[in-house]
C-alpha positions as CSV (number, residue, x, y, z in Angstrom):
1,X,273.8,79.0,134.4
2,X,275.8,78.8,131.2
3,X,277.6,82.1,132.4
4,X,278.5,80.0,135.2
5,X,279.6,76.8,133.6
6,X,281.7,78.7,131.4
7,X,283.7,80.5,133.9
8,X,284.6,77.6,136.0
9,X,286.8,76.3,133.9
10,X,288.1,79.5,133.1
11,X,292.3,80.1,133.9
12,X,293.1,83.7,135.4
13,X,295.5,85.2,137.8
14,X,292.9,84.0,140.3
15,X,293.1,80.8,139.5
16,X,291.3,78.0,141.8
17,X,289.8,81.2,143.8
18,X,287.8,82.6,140.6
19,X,286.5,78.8,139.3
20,X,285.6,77.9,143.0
21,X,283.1,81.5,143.2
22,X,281.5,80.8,139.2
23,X,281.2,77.0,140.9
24,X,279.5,78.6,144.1
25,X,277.0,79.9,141.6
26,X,276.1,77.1,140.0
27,X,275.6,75.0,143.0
28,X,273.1,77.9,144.8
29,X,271.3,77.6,141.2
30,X,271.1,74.1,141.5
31,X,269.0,74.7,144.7
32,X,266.4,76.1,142.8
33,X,266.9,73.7,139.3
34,X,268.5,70.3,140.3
35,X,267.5,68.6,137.3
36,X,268.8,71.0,135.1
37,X,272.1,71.5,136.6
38,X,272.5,67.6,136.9
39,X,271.6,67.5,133.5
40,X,274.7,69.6,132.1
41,X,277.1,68.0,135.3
42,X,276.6,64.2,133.4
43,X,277.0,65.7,129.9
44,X,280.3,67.7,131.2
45,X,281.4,64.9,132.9
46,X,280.8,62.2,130.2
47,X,282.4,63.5,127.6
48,X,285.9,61.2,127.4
49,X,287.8,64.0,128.5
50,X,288.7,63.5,132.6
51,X,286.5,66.4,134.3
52,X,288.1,69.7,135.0
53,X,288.2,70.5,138.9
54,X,285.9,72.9,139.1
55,X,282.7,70.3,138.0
56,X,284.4,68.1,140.4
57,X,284.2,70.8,143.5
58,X,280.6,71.1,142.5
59,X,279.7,67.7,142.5
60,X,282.2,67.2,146.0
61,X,279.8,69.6,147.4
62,X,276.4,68.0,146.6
63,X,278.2,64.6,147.8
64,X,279.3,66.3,151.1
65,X,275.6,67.1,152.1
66,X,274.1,64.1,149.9
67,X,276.1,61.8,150.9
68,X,274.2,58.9,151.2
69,X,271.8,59.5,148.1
70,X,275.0,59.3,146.2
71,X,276.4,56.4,147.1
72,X,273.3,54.5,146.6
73,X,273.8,52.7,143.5
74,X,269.3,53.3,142.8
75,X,270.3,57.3,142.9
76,X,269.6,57.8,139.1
77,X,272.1,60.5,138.6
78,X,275.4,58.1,140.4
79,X,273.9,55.2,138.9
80,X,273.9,56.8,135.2
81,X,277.3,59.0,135.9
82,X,278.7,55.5,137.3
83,X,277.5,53.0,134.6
84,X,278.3,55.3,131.8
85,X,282.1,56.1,133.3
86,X,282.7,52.3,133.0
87,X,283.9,52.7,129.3
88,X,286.9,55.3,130.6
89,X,288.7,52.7,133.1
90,X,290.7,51.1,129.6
91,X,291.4,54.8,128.9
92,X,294.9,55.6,129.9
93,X,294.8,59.4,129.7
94,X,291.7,59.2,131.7
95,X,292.6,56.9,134.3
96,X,296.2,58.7,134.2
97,X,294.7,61.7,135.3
98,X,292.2,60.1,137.5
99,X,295.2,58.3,139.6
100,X,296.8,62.1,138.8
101,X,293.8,64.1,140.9
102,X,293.8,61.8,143.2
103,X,297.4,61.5,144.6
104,X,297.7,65.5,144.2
105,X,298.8,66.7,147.7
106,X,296.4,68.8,149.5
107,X,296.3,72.3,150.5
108,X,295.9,70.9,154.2
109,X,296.7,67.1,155.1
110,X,293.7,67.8,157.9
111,X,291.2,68.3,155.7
112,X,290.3,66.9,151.9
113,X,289.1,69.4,149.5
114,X,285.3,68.8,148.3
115,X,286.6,67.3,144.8
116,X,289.2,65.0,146.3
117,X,286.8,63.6,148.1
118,X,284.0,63.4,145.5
119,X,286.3,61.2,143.2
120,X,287.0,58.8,146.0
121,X,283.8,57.8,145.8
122,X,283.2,58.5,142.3
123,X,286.1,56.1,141.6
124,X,284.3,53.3,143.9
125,X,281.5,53.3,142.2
126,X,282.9,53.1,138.9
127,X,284.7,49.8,139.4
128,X,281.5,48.3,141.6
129,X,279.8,48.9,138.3
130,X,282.6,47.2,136.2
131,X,282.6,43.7,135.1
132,X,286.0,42.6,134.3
133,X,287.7,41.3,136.9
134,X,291.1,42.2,135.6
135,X,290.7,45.7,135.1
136,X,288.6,45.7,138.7
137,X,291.9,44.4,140.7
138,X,294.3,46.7,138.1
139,X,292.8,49.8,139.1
140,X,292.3,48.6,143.1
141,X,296.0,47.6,142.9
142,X,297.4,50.9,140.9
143,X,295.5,53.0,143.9
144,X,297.1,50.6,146.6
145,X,300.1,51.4,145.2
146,X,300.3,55.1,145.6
147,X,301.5,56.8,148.9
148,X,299.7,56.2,152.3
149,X,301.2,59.2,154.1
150,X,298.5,61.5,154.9
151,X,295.4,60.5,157.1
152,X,292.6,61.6,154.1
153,X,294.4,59.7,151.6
154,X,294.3,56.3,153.0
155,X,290.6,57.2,154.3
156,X,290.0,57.9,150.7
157,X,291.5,55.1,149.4
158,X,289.9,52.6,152.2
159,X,286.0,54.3,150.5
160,X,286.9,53.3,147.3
161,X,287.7,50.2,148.0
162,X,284.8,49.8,150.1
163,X,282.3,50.8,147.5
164,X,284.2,48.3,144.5
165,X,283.6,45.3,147.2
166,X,279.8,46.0,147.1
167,X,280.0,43.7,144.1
168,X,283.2,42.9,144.1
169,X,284.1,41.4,147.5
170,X,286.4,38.3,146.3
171,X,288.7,40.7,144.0
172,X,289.3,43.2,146.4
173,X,289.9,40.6,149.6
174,X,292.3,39.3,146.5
175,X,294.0,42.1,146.0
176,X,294.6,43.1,149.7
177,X,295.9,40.0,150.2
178,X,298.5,40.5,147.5
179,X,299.2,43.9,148.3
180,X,299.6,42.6,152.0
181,X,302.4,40.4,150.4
182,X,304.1,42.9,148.8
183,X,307.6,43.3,148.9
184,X,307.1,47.4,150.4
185,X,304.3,46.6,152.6
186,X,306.1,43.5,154.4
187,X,309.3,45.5,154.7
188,X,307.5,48.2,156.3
189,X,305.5,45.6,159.2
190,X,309.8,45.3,160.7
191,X,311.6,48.2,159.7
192,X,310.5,51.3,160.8
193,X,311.4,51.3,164.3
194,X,315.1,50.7,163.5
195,X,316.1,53.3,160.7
196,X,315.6,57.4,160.2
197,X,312.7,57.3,157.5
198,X,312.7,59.3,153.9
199,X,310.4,60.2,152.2
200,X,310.0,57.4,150.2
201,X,309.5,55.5,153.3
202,X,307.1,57.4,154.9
203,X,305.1,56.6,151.6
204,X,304.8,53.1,152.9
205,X,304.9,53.6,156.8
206,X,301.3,53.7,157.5
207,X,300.2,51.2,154.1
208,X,299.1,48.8,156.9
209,X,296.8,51.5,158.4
210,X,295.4,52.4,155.0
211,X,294.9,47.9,154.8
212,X,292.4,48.0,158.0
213,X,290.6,50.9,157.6
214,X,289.9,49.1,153.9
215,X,288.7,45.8,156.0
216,X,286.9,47.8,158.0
217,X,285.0,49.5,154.5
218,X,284.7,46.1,152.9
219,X,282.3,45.0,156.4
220,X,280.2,48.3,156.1
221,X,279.6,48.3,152.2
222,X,279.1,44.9,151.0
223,X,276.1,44.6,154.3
224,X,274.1,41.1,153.8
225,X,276.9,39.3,152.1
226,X,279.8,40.3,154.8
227,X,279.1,37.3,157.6
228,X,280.9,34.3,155.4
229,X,284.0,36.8,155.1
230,X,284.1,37.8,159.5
231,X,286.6,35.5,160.2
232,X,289.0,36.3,157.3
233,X,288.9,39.4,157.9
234,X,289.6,39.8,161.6
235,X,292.4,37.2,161.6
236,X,293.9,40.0,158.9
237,X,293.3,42.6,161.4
238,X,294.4,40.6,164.0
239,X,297.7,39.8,162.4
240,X,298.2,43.8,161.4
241,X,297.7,44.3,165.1
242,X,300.7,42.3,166.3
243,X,303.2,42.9,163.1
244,X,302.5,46.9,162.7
245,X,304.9,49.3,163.4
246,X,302.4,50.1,166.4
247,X,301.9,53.9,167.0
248,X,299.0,56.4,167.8
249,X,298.0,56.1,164.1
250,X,298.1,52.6,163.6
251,X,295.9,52.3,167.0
252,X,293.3,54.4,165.6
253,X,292.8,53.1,162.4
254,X,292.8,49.3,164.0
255,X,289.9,50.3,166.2
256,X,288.4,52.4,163.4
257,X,288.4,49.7,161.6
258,X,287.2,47.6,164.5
259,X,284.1,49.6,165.3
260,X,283.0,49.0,161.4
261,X,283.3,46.2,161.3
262,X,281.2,45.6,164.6
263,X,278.6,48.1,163.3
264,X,278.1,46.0,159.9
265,X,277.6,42.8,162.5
266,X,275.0,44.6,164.5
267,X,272.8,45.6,161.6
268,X,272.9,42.4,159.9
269,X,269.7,40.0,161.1
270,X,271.8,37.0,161.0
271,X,274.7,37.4,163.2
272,X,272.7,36.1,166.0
273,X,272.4,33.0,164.5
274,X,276.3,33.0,163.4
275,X,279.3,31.7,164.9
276,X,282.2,33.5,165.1
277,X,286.0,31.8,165.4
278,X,288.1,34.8,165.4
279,X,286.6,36.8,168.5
280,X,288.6,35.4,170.9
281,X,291.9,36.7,169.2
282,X,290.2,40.4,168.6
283,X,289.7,40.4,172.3
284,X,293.3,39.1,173.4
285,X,294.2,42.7,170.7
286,X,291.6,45.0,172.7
287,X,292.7,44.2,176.2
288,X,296.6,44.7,175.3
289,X,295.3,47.9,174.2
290,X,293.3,48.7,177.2
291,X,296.0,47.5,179.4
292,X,298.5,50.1,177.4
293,X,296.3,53.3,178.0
294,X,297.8,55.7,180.3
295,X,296.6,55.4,184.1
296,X,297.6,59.2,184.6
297,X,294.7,60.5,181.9
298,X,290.9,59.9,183.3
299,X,289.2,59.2,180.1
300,X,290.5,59.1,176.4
301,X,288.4,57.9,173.1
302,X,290.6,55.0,173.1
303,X,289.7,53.4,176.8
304,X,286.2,54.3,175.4
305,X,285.8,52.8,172.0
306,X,287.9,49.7,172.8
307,X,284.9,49.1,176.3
308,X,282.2,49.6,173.8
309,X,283.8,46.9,171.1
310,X,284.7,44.9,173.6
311,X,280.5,44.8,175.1
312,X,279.1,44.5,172.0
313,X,281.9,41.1,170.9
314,X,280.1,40.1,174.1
315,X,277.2,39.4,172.9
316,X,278.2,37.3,169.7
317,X,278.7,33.4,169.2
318,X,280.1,31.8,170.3
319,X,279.5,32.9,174.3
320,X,282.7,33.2,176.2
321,X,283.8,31.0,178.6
322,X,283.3,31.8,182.4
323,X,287.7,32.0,182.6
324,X,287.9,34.8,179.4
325,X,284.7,36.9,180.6
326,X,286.5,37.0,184.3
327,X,289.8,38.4,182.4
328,X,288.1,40.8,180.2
329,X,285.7,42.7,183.0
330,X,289.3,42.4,185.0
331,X,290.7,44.4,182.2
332,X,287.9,46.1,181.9
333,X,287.5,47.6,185.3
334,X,291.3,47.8,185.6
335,X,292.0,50.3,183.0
336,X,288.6,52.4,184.3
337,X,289.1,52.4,188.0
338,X,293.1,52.6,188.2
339,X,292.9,56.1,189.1
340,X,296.2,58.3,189.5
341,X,297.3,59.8,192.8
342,X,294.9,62.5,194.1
343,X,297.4,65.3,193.3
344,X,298.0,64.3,189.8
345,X,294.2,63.9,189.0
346,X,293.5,67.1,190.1
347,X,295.9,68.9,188.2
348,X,294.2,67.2,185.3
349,X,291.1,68.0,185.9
350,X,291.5,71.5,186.2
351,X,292.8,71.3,182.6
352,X,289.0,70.7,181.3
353,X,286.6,73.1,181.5
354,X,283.7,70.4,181.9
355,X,285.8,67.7,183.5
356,X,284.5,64.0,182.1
357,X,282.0,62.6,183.9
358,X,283.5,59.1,184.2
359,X,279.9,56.9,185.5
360,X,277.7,58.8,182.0
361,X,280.8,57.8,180.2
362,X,282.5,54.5,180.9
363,X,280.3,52.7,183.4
364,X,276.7,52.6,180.9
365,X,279.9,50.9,178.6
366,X,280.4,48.2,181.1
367,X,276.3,47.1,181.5
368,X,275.8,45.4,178.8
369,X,279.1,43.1,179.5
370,X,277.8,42.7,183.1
371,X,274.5,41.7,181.8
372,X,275.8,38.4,180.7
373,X,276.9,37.8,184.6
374,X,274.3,39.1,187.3
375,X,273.8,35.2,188.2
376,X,274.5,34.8,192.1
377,X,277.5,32.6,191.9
378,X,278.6,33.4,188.5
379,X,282.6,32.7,188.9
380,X,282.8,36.2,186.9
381,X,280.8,38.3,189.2
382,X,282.4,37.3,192.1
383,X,285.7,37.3,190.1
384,X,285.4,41.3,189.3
385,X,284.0,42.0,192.6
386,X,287.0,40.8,194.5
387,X,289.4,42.4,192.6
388,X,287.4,46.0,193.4
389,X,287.6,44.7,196.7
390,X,291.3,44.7,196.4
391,X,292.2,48.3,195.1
392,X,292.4,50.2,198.1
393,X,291.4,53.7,196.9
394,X,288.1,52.0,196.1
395,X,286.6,53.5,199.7
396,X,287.9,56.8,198.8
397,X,285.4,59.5,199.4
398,X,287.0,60.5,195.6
399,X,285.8,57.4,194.0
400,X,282.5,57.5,195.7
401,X,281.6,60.6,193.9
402,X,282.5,59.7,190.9
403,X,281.5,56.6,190.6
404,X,278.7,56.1,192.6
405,X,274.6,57.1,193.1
406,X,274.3,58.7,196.5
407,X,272.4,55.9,197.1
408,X,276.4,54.0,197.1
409,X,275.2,51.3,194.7
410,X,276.7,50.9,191.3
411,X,273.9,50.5,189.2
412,X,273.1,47.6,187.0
413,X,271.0,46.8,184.2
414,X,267.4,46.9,185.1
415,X,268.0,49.6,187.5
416,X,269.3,47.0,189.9
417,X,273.0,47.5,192.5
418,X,275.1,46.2,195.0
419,X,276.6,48.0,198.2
420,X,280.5,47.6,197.5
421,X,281.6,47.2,200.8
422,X,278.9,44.5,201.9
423,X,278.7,42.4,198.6
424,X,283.2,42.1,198.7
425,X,282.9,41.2,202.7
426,X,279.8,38.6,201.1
427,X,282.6,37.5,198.4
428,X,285.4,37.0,201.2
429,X,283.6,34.9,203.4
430,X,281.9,32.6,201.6
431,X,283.6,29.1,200.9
């Protein structure tokens, strides 16, 4: 082991190659003696001196697999390594070189090497175990501050501040908000459509991106304590929906974000009893989206996450309106059954070697929305069911198959249907 530890830091013509094989050592000894190896980890880390890669590529490893343990702040080793690490923050050749390793620029911008990502989280922690509130919304500031090009940065930067609002969640909404403000970030909501971008501006293009998927952390992290701070936070999503610079990017991270923050909702025991304000905004955001998706592709993650976010607003407080659940399945059913012309889908189709299966994906989506509507003369139901009616490809031999049991019922919750044809004729005739 101490043959190990010593070469790791060792500099020869091999350079990151040679640490990264003494570090592969250590880390398939510390399968066999964890508590020893953790042991001389904290005391190489501890020291004062900001840790040399190679014990951070060990410990990136143990975090990649151990995720979890590691972030729990009762895991004695990220607990001690966290606590004790406090003391460094007012160190400025520590946290230079901190800020230093972090902002380095990957090998690959697709993937984040094991130490990268280690001190994301390692970072976090440190200032959720901090007290001073000045030196908490310094540091969160100073990271905000640094370039949000590349996808694993701002995901990296989003954890950290994720973790810091476990204890922390009025200093970091504070210092979102300023950053929010901020004279690059405000510039960067109007101006990128209109002018060929730098590289300096590209190091504030997507700072909005990195600002949700750090909403969308805060909801996950700080668990019991997040229902008070819903509503701020989706009417700051909300408004970085409509004043982005909108691209593909953007669009992922807002739904990212989204899903989250949706997640965090579901798992906590009160939001049944909670009402919402800011839901009916979100929605107005997911149906532009849905409306935007491309009626030539059959299925993309997009149509997919925004249904599912979209099912599961649903069922929050306040309950929609009988008017805003008829738009939304409208929407809904819209963007899923608009198929392209015959010709075009089946050149797309052939492009997949298991084509998607659109009823296992999107329809089991849809159930739990029309849960809230299988009442006889619920304006909703009949609403959706007349506009199917209206599409005329929707007797197409096609659209049976896909769609629909042999049986030619669209299945409901409970196991329950509805013939198409007869129920629309039902809808038509009634007064």
């Amino acid at each position: 082991m101490q043959l190990a530890l010593e070469n790791m830091t060792k500099t020869t013509e091999l350079e990151e190659v040679y640490q990264d094989a003494a570090s592969n050592v250590l880390l398939a000894i510390c399968r066999h003696s964890w508590r020893v190896v953790a042991q001389h980890l904290e005391t190489e880390v501890l020291t004062g001196i900001f840790p040399h890669r190679s014990l951070l590529y060990v410990m990136g490893i143990l975090t990649s697999n151990e995720k979890a343990c590691w972030e729990d702040p009762a895991h004695p080793l990220c607990s001690q390594m966290a606590v004790k690490s406090v003391q460094f923050l007012n160190t400025d050749m520590w946290s230079k070189e901190l800020l230093l390793a972090l902002t380095k620029p990957d090998r690959t911008h697709q993937e984040q090497p094991p130490e990268k990502a280690f001190l994301f989280i390692y970072y976090g922690l440190i200032l959720q175990a901090e007290d001073n509130s000045t030196t908490i919304r310094t540091h969160l500031r100073t990271l905000l501050d640094t370039s949000h090009q590349w996808p694993k940065q701002r995901e990296g930067i989003a954890l950290t501040i994720g973790l810091a609002a476990v204890r922390h969640l009025d200093h970091v909404w504070a210092v979102l908000e300023q950053f929010g403000r901020s004279t690059p970030v405000k510039w960067s909501l109007h101006s990128f459509c209109l002018k060929v971008l730098n590289s300096e501006d590209l190091q504030w293009k997507w700072a909005s991106s990195t600002i949700l998927l750090s909403y969308g952390q805060m909801t996950v992290r700080a668990k019991a304590h997040i229902l008070p701070w819903v509503d701020n936070i989706l009417s700051r999503m909300v408004f970085y929906f409509h004043y982005s610079s909108w691209d593909e990017t953007l669009k992922q991270s807002f739904l990212t974000a989204v899903l989250m923050l949706v997640g965090a909702i579901s798992r906590n025991e009160g939001a049944h009893s909670y009402e919402f304000s800011q839901i009916s905004e979100l929605l107005d955001c997911l149906m532009v989206l849905l409306e935007k998706e491309p009626q030539d592709t059959l299925c993309t993650s997009t149509r997919q996450q925004t249904i599912h976010i979209i099912s599961s607003l649903c069922k929050l407080r306040p309950p929609l309106d009988s008017e805003r659940k008829s738009r939304i399945l409208s929407v809904c059913f819209h963007s899923v059954l608009a198929l392209p012309l015959l010709d075009v889908l089946e050149k797309h189709t052939c492009l997949f070697l298991e084509p998607p299966n659109i009823q296992v994906r999107l329809v089991p989506t849809l159930t739990p929305t029309l849960q809230e509507s299988r009442a006889p003369h619920d304006q909703m139901t009949t609403s959706w069911l007349a506009h199917l009616g209206s599409l005329a490809w929707f007797q197409t031999p096609v659209w049976g198959s896909c769609l629909f049991p042999s049986s030619g019922h669209l299945p409901l919750a409970g196991g329950a249907g509805f013939t198409p044809s007869s129920q629309v004729t039902k809808v038509g005739t009634e007064s």
